[in-house]
C-alpha positions in Angstrom: 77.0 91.1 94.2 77.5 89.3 91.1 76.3 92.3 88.9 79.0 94.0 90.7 81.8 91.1 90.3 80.9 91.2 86.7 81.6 95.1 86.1 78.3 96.1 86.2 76.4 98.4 88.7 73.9 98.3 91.3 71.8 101.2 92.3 70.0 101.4 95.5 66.3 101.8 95.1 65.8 104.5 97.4 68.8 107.0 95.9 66.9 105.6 92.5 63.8 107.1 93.5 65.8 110.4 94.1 67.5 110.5 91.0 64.0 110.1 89.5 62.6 112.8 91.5 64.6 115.4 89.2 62.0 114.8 86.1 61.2 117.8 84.0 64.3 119.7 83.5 64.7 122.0 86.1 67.3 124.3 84.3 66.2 127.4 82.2 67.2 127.6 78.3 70.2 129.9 78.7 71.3 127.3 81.5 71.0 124.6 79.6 72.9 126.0 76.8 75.9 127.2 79.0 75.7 123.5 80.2 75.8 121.5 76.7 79.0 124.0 76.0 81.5 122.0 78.3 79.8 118.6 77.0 80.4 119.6 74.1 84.1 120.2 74.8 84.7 123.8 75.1 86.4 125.2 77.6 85.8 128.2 80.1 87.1 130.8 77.8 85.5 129.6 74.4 81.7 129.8 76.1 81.4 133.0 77.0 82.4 134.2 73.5 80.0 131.8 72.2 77.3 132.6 74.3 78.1 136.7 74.1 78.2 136.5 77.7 80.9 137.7 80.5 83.1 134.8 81.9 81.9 135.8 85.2 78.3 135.2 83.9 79.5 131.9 82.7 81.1 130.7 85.8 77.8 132.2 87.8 75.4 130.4 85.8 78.0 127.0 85.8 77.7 127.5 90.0 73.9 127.8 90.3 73.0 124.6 87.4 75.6 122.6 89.8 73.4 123.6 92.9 70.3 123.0 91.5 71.2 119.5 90.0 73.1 118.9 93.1 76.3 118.3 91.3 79.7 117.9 92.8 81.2 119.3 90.0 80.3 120.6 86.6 81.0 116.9 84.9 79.1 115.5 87.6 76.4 118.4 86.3 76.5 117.1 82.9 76.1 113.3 83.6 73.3 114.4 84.9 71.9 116.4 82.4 72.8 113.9 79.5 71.2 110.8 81.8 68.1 112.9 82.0 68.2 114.0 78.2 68.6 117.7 79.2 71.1 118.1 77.2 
């Protein structure tokens, strides 16, 4: 409680454990580069053309690295990612 008071967090040991679980990345190359592109701050329509992929592609690929990380959203998906040192 004090950690808490104080700013600072508390994580439960058991969702720790989970969290841990994840361990080698489990995202391919071309997923982990469509990832890094919205850390890196570009947005939807920059990757694609970046990537020389279709925005549908993008958004596809986006959907699935959520899934798999079991993100709620894509900057959920890369705090994640960057925790782990994916990214």
């Amino acid at each position: 409680m004090r950690t808490v008071a104080a700013g600072g967090r508390v994580i439960d040991n058991e969702l720790a454990d989970d969290f841990g679980a994840l361990g080698e990345c489990p995202l391919s190359k071309r997923e982990t580069e469509i990832l890094k592109s919205p850390a890196d701050g570009l947005d939807a329509r920059e990757t694609p053309v970046l990537l020389s992929l279709s925005l549908g592609t993008v958004r596809n690929r986006l959907s699935d690295v959520m899934s798999r990380l079991q993100a709620r959203t894509m900057v959920d998906a890369v705090r994640i990612a960057e925790r782990n040192g994916w990214i």
